[in-house]
C-alpha positions as CSV (number, residue, x, y, z in Angstrom):
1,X,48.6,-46.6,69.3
2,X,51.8,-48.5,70.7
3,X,55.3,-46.5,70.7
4,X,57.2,-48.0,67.6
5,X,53.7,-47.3,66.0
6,X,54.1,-43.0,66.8
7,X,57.2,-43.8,65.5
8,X,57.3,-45.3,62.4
9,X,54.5,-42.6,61.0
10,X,56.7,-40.0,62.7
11,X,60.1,-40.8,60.7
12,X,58.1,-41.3,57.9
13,X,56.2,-37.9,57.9
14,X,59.8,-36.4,58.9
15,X,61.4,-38.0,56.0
16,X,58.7,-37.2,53.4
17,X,58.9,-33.3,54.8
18,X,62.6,-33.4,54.3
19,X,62.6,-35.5,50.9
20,X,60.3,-32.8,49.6
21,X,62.2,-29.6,51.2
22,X,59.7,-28.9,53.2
23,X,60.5,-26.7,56.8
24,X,59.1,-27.3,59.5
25,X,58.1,-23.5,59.5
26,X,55.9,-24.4,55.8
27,X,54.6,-27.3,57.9
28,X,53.5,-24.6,60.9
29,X,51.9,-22.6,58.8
30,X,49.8,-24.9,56.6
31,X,48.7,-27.3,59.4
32,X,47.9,-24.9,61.7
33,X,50.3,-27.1,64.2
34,X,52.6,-25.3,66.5
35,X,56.8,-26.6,66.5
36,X,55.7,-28.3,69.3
37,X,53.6,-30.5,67.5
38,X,55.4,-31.4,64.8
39,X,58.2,-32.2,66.8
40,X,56.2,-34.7,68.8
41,X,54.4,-36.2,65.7
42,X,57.8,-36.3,63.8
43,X,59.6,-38.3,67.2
44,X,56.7,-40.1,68.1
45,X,56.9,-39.3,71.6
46,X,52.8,-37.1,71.1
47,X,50.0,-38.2,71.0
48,X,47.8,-36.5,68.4
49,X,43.6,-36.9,67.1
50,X,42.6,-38.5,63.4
51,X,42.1,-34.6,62.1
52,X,45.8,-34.0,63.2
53,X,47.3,-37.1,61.5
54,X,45.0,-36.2,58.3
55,X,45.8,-32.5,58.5
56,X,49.9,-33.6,58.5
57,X,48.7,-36.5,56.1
58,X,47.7,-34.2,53.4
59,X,49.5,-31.4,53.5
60,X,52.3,-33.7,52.7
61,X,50.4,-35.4,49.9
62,X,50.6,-39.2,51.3
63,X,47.9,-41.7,52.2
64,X,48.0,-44.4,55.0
65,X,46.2,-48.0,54.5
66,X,45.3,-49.5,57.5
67,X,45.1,-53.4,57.6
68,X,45.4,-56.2,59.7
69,X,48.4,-58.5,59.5
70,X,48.5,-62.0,60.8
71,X,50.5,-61.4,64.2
72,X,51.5,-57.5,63.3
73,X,48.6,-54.7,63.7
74,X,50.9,-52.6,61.9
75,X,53.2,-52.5,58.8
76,X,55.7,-50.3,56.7
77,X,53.7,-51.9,54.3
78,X,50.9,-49.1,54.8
79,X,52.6,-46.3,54.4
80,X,52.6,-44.5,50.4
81,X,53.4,-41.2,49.5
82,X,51.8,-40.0,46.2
């Protein structure tokens, strides 16, 4: 996954957390992710597995669509919280 990829998901997992008043401490302790982590995830700078993204995914109640894109492989498009 390219950089400006990590980082759109990261700001919006970041602002989702924060638009639903949710600490990164709530975040620790439902994902199982240490502040490490999260911080990474949430700048973009780590690299994390599927389970990790899904883990962050649903705890924060959002879903990701994934789709191809004429001269894009990725989109603001695909992001959706519920």
């Amino acid at each position: 996954m390219k950089l400006q990829e990590k980082q759109l998901i990261g700001n919006y997992f970041k602002n989702l957390r924060k638009k639903k008043k949710i600490s990164v401490y709530e975040t620790r302790k439902q994902t199982g992710l240490s502040y490490k982590q999260i911080s990474g995830i949430e700048s973009g700078e780590a690299s994390y597995t599927i389970d990790t993204f899904l883990r962050v995914s649903k705890f924060l109640g959002c879903s990701f669509f994934l789709h191809e894109k004429k001269g894009s492989s990725f989109d603001n498009d695909v992001l959706n919280d519920n």
